[in-house]
GUGU-57802 format. One record per residue (C-alpha): residue in one letter; y, x, z. Coordinates in pm, whole numbers. Example, Ala and Ser with C-alpha at 12.3 -4.5 7.8 and 13.67 -1.06 7.14 Angstrom:
(rec A (-450 1230 780))
(rec S (-106 1367 714))
//
This chain:
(rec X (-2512 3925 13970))
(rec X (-2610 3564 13837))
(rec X (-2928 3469 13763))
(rec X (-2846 3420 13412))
(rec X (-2801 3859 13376))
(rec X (-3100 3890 13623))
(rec X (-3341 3708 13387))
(rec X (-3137 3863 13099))
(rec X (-3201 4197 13220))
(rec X (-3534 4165 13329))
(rec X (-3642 4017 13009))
(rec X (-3482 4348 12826))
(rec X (-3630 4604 13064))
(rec X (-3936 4455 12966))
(rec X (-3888 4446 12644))
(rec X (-3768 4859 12659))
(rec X (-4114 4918 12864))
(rec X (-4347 4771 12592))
(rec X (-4176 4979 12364))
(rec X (-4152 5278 12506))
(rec X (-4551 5272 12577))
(rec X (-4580 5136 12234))
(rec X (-4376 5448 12163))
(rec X (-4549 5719 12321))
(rec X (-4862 5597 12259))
(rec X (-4801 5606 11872))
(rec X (-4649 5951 11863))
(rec X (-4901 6101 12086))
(rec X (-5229 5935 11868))
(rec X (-5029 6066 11565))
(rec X (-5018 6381 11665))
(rec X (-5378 6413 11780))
(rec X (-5429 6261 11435))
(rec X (-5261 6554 11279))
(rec X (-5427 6825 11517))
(rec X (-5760 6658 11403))
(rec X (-5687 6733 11018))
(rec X (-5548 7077 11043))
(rec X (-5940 7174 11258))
(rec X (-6085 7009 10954))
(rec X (-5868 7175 10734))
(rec X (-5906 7534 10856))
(rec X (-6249 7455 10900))
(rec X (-6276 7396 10563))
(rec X (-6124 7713 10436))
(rec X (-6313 7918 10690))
(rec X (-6686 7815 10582))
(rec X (-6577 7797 10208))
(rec X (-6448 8218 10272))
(rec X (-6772 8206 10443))
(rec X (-7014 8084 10196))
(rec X (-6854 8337 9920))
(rec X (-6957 8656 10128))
(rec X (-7254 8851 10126))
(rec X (-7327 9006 10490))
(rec X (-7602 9211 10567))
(rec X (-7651 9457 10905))
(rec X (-7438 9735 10758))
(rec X (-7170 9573 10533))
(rec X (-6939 9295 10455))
(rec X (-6906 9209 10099))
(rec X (-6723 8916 9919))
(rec X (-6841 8788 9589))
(rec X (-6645 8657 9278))
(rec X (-6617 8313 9243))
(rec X (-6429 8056 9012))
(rec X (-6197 7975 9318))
(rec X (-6134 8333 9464))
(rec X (-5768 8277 9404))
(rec X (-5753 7973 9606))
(rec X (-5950 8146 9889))
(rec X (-5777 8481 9899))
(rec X (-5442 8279 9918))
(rec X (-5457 8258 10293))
(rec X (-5800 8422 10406))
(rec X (-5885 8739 10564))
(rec X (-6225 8919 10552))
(rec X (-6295 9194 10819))
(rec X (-6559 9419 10812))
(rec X (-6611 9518 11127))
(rec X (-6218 9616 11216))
(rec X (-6157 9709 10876))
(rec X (-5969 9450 10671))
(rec X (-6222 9424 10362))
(rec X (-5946 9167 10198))
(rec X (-5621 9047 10340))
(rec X (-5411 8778 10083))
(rec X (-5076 8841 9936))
(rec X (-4733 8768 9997))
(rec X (-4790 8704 10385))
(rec X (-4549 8824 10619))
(rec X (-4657 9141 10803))
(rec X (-4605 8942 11144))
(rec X (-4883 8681 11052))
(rec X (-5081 8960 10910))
(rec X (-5072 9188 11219))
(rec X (-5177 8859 11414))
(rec X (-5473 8736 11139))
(rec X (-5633 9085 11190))
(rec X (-5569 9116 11580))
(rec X (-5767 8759 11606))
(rec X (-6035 8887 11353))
(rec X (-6146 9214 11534))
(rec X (-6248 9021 11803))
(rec X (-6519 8852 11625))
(rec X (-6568 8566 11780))
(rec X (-6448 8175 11745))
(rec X (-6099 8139 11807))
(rec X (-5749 7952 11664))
(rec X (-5415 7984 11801))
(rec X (-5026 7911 11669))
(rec X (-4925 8225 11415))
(rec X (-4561 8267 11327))
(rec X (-4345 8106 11097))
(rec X (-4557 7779 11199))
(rec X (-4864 7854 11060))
(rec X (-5231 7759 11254))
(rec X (-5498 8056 11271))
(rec X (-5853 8027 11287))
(rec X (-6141 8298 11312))
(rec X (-6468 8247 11227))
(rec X (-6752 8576 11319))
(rec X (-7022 8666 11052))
(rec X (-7316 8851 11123))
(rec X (-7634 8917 10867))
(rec X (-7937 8720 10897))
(rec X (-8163 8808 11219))
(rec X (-7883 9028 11374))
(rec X (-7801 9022 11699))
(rec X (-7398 9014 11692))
(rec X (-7112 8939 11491))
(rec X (-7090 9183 11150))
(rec X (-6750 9055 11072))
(rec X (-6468 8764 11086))
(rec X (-6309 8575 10872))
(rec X (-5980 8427 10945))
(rec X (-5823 8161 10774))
(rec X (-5411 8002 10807))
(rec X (-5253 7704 10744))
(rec X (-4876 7620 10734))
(rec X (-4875 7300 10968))
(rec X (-4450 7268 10907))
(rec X (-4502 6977 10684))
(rec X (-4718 6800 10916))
(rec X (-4482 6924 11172))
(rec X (-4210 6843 10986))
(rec X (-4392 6439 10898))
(rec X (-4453 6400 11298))
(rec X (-4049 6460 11329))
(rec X (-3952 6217 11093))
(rec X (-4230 5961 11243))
(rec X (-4058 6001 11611))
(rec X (-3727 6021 11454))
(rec X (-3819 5640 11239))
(rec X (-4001 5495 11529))
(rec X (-3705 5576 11787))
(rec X (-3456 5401 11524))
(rec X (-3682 5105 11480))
(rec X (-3728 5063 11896))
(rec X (-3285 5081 11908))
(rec X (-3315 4786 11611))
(rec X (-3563 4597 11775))
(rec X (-3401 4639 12131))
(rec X (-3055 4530 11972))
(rec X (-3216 4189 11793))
(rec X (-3430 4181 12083))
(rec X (-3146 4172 12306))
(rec X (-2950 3959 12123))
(rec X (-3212 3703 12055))
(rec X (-3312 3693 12445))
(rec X (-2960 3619 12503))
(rec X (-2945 3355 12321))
(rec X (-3226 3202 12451))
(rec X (-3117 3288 12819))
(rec X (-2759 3094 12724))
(rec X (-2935 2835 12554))
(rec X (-3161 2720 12860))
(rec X (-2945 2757 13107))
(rec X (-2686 2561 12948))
(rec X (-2848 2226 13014))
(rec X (-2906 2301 13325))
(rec X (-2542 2442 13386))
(rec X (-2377 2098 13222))
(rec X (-2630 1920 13449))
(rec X (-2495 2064 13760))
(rec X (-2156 2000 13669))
(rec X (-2225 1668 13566))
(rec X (-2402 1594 13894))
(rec X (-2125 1790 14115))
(rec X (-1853 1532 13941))
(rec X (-2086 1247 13969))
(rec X (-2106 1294 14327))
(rec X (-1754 1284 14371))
(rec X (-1656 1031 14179))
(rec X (-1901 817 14017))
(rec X (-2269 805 14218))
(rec X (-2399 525 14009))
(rec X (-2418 756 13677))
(rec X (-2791 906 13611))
(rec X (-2929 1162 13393))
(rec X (-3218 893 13333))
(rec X (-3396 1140 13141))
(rec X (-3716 955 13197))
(rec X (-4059 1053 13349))
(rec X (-4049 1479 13436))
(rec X (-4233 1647 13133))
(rec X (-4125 2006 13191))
(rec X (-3854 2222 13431))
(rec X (-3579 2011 13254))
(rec X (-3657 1664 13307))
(rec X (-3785 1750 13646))
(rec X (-3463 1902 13766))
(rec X (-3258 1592 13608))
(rec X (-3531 1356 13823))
(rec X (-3458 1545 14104))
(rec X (-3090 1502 14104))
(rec X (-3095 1151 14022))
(rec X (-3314 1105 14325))
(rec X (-3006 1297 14493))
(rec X (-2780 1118 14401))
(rec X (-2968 815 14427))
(rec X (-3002 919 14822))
(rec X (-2615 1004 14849))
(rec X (-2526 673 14699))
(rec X (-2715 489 14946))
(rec X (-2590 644 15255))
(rec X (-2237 604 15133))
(rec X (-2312 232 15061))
(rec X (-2458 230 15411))
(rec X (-2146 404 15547))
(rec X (-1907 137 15371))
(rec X (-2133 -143 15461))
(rec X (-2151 -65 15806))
(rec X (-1758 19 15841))
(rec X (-1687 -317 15689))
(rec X (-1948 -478 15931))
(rec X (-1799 -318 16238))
(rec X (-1445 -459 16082))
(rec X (-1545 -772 15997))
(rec X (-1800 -890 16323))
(rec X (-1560 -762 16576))
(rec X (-1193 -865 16474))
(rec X (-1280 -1223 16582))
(rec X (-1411 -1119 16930))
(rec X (-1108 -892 16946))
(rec X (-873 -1158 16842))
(rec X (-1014 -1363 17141))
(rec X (-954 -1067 17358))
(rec X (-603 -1063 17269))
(rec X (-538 -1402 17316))
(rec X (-659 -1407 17643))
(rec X (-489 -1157 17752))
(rec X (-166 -1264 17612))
(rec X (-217 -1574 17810))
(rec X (-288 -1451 18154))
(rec X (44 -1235 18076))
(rec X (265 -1583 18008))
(rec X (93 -1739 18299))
(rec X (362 -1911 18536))
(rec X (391 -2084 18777))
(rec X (168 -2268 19053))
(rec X (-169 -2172 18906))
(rec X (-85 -1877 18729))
(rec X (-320 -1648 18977))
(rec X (-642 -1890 18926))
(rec X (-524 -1876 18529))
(rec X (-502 -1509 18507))
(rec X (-873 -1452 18684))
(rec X (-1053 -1717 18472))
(rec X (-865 -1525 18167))
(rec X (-1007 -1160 18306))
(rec X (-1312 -1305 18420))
(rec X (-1358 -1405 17988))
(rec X (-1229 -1063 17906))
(rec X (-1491 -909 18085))
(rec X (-1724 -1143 17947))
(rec X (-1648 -1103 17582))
(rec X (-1627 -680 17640))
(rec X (-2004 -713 17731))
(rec X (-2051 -879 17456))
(rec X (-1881 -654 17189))
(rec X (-2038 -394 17409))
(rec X (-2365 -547 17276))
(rec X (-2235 -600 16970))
(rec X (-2139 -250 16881))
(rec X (-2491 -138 17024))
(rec X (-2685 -339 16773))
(rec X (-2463 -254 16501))
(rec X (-2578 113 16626))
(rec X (-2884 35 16633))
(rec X (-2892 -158 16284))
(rec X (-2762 176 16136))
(rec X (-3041 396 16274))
(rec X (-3313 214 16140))
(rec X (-3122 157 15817))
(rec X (-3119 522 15793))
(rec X (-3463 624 15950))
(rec X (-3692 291 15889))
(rec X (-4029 494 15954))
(rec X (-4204 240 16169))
(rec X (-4288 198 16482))
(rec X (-4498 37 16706))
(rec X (-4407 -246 16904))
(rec X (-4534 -455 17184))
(rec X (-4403 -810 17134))
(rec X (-4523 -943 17461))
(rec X (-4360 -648 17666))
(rec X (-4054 -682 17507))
(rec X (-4055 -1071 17581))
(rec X (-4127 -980 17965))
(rec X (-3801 -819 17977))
(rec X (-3589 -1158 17975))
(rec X (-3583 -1349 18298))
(rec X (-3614 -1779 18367))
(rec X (-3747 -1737 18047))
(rec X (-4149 -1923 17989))
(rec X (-4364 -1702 17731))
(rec X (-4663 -1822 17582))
(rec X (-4889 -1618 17470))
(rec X (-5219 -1577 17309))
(rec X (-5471 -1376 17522))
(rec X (-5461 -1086 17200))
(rec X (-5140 -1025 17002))
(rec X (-5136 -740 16756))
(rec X (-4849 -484 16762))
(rec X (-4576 -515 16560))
(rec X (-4363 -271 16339))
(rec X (-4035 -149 16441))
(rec X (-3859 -10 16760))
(rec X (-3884 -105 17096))
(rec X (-3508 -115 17112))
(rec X (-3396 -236 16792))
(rec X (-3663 -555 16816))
(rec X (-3537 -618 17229))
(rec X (-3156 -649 17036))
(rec X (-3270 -842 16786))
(rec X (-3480 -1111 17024))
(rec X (-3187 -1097 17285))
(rec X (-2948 -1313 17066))
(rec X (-3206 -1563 16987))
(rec X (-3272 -1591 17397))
(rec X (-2876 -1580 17505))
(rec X (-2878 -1903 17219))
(rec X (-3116 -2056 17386))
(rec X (-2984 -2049 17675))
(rec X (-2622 -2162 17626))
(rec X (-2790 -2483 17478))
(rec X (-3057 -2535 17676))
(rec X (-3053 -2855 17937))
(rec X (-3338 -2730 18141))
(rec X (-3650 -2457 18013))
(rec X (-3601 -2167 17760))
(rec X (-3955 -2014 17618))
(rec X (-4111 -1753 17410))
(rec X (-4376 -1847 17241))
(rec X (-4586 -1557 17076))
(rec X (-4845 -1605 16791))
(rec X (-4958 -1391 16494))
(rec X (-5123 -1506 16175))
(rec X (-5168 -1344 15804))
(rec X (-5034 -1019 15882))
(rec X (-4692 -1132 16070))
(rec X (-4602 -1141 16462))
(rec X (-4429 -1422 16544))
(rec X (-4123 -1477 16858))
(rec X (-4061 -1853 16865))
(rec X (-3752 -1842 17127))
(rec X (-3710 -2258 17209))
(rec X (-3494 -2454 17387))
(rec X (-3495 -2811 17517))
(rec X (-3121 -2863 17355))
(rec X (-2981 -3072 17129))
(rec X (-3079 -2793 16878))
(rec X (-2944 -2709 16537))
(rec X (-2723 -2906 16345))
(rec X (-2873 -3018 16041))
(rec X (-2548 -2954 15880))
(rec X (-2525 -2612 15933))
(rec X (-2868 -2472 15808))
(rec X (-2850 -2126 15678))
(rec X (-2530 -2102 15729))
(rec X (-2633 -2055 16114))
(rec X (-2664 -1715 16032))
(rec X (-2304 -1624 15871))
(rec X (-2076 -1411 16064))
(rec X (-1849 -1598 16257))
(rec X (-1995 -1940 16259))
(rec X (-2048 -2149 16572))
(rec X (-2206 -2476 16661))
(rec X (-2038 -2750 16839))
(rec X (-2188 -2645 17147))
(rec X (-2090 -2289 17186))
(rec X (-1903 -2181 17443))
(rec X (-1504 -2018 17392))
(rec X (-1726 -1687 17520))
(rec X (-1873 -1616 17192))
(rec X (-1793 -1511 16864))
(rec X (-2107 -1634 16651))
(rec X (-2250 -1299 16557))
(rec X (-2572 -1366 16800))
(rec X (-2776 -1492 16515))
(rec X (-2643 -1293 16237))
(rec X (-2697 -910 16426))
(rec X (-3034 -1086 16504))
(rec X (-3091 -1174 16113))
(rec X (-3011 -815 16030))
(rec X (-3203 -627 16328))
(rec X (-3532 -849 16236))
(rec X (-3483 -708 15823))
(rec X (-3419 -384 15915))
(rec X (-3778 -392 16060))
(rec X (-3933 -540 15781))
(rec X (-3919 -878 15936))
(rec X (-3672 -1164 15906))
(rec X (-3535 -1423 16166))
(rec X (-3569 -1807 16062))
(rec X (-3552 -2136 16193))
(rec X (-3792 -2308 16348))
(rec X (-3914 -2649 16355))
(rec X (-3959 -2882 16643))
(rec X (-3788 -3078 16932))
(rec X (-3480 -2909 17031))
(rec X (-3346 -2567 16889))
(rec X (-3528 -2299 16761))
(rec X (-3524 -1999 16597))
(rec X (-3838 -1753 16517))
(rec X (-3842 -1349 16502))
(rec X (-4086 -1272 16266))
(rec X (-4220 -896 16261))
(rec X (-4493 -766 16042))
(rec X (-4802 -662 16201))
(rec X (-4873 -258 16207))
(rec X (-5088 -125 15913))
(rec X (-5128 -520 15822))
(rec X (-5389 -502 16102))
(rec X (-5444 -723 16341))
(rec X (-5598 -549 16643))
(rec X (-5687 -720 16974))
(rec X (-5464 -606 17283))
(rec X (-5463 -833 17583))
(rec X (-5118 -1000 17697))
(rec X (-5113 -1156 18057))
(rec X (-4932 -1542 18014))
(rec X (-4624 -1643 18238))
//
């Protein structure tokens, strides 16, 4: 069952249990109601038949009075268990029954025939000690009987009416909340599909509505992005390694037409640089990795810059005696200094160092060189895939500096160049919690 005929019918078995109580309750204070005025009735008749006799220890006698023919309409007078005065035109069932309940001279009422209530009321004369008499009075109760019929019979036509508009008008209102939200998820299931820029942009949540449409834009705000990431990352992969795999292919095509005297020497130095360029789309493809996961996880880390530095060999760091940590992971900050190192060294004549510092917030990775450093004419575009300097070697593919570029941002950093004699480039990290807490580094 759908939740649309679950809150449907919910709402309507609701709406059947107010009424029934409503129901019931009405028909049952109605017909105490009407019990209450047939007592008062009867008990009207009984002390008006009362208040006409004259009783005294040894007789029961009724007096004339103007309204003896209203009294003696439905009124018995016993005399002891002789009927003194009985009314005419009864039916000799609710006569036998008026005098049975009057010889026993006490208080009583009970149903008579023919619908008719019967009360008895005992008289006795003044200071004796029981009941001379009784008089019993009736009352036909089938109109009252008959109104408390046509009340149940009114009230259980009005509860069909109101349960029919009722259920129509709940309907209606079922069909005409859900349908937003229906043409939302369909809009949102197509959206997703085909078109993850579109938004419901139904502004700031105000009620279940807006809130559900802010939800799904988040949604599809979050799908979008990890498909962009998906496509950007594919086209990465494509576009950083074709050139390192075009090298590949050329060397090996070349060690294969290698003739003649040399050929052997030819074909090792060629699978000597195959070997050599797979390590480095190995590490390549493991910082794209790497990249990806903190793309799609960037909670942050904590990182120490001076341990990671200590990992590179022939390499001088220098080093403050307290260096805050920095944000990001151990491994994706160790790929993103290694480029900068592996630069340095293909360009340095003599010394490579690290030189570590942190100031207004930011940990900062100097990596120099005592090179020729960095053209002048190349600037930023240092950092494009695919771009070498005049001094790199046939072994690379320039994607060093870019990977390093993109490593250092997915961190929350950035990788720039750096000023000075000979190259350099600087891996700048921001400091953890913008803090800058003292934690000693030893200096090689």
């Amino acid at each position: 069952m759908s939740f649309r005929h679950r809150l449907l019918l919910t709402s309507l078995a609701t709406l059947v249990v107010g009424l029934g109580g409503l129901l019931v309750m009405g028909n049952v204070l109605l017909d105490r109601r009407v019990d209450s005025e047939i007592k008062s009735l009867l008990r009207g008749r009984a002390d008006a038949q009362v208040a006409a006799l004259d009783v005294t220890p040894t007789a029961v006698r009724v007096r004339e009075s103007p309204n003896d023919t209203l009294l003696d309409r439905r009124s018995w007078v016993l005399d002891a268990n002789r009927v003194v005065e009985r009314p005419h035109g009864v039916t000799p069932q609710l006569d036998r029954a008026a005098v049975a309940l009057g010889r026993k001279r006490r208080s009583a009422e009970q149903s008579g025939p023919n619908q008719t209530r019967l009360l008895a009321v005992p008289v006795s004369a003044p200071g004796a000690g029981g009941a001379r008499g009784a008089v019993v009075v009736a009352l036909s109760v089938r109109p009252l009987e008959r109104l408390e019929q046509e009340v149940l019979l009114g009230s259980l036509v009005v509860v069909a009416l109101i349960l029919l508009g009722g259920g129509l008008a709940l309907r209606s209102a079922v069909n005409g909340a859900l349908r937003p939200v229906a043409q939302m998820t369909a809009s949102a299931e197509d959206w997703g599909a085909h078109d993850l820029d579109r938004r419901f942009d139904l502004g700031h949540p105000r009620d279940e509505l807006t809130g559900l449409a802010a939800t799904l834009d988040h949604l599809l705000a979050r799908i979008a992005a990890s498909r962009r990431h998906e496509q950007r990352f594919a086209s990465e992969m494509a576009h950083e390694l074709r050139t390192p795999l075009a090298g590949l292919r050329a060397r090996a095509e070349l060690a294969l037409g290698a003739r003649g005297a040399g050929a052997e020497a030819e074909r090792d130095a060629a699978l000597r640089t195959i070997v050599d360029q797979s390590d480095n789309l190995n590490r390549t493809i493991e910082a794209l990795l790497a990249l990806a996961r903190q793309e799609l996880d960037p909670a942050a880390g904590a990182v120490d810059l001076a341990a990671v530095a200590a990992e590179f060999h022939d390499v001088d760091i220098v080093a403050p005696p307290t260096l805050p940590r920095a944000e990001g992971e151990v491994d994706v900050v160790h790929r993103a200094l290694a480029p900068l190192v592996d630069n340095a060294r293909r360009h340095a004549h003599s010394r490579v160092a690290i030189e570590l510092s942190a100031d207004a917030g930011r940990v900062r990775a100097a990596v120099r060189d005592d090179g020729p450093g960095l053209d002048p004419q190349l600037g930023e575009r240092a950092f494009d895939p695919g771009v070498r300097g005049p001094g790199a070697t046939q072994g690379t593919a320039g994607l060093g500096l870019p990977l390093a570029r993109r490593l250092a941002r997915s961190c929350g950093g950035d990788v720039v160049v750096g000023d000075g004699p000979g190259g350099c480039f600087v891996l700048v990290l921001p400091v953890v919690g913008g803090t800058e807490p003292d934690a000693p580094h030893a200096v090689r």
